[in-house]
C-alpha positions, 0 to 999 in steps of 0.5 A: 724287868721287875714290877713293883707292886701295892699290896694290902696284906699284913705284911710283906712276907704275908703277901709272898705267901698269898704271891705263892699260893696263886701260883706267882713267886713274888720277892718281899718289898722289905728285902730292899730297905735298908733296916728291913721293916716288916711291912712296906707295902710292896712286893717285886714280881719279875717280869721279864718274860712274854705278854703272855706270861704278864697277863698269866700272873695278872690273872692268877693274882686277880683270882686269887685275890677274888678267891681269898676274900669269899 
């Protein structure tokens, strides 16, 4: 199971970034686009693990995010 996500950042690839310094790998929403624009706004996180891995990701992104915009 995949969740597909809304993101803020400047571009997908921006977003993987911020994905992978939180400790989360994230797949750019680009990938999935047929003529592959920079930026879509959304980013692919695979989620087909147990509860409590979801609610691990759900937390490093929020702290993360939280972090970033000090």
């Amino acid at each position: 199971m995949y969740g597909v996500l809304l993101h803020n950042e400047a571009s997908d690839m921006a977003a993987v970034v911020s994905g992978i310094q939180a400790g989360v790998g994230v797949c750019p929403g680009n990938m999935f686009v047929g003529k592959t624009p920079a930026h879509t706004g959304w980013i692919r996180i695979h989620c087909g693990v147990a509860r409590t891995k979801c609610d691990d990701i759900v937390r490093r992104l929020s702290e993360y995010k939280a972090t970033k915009n000090k």
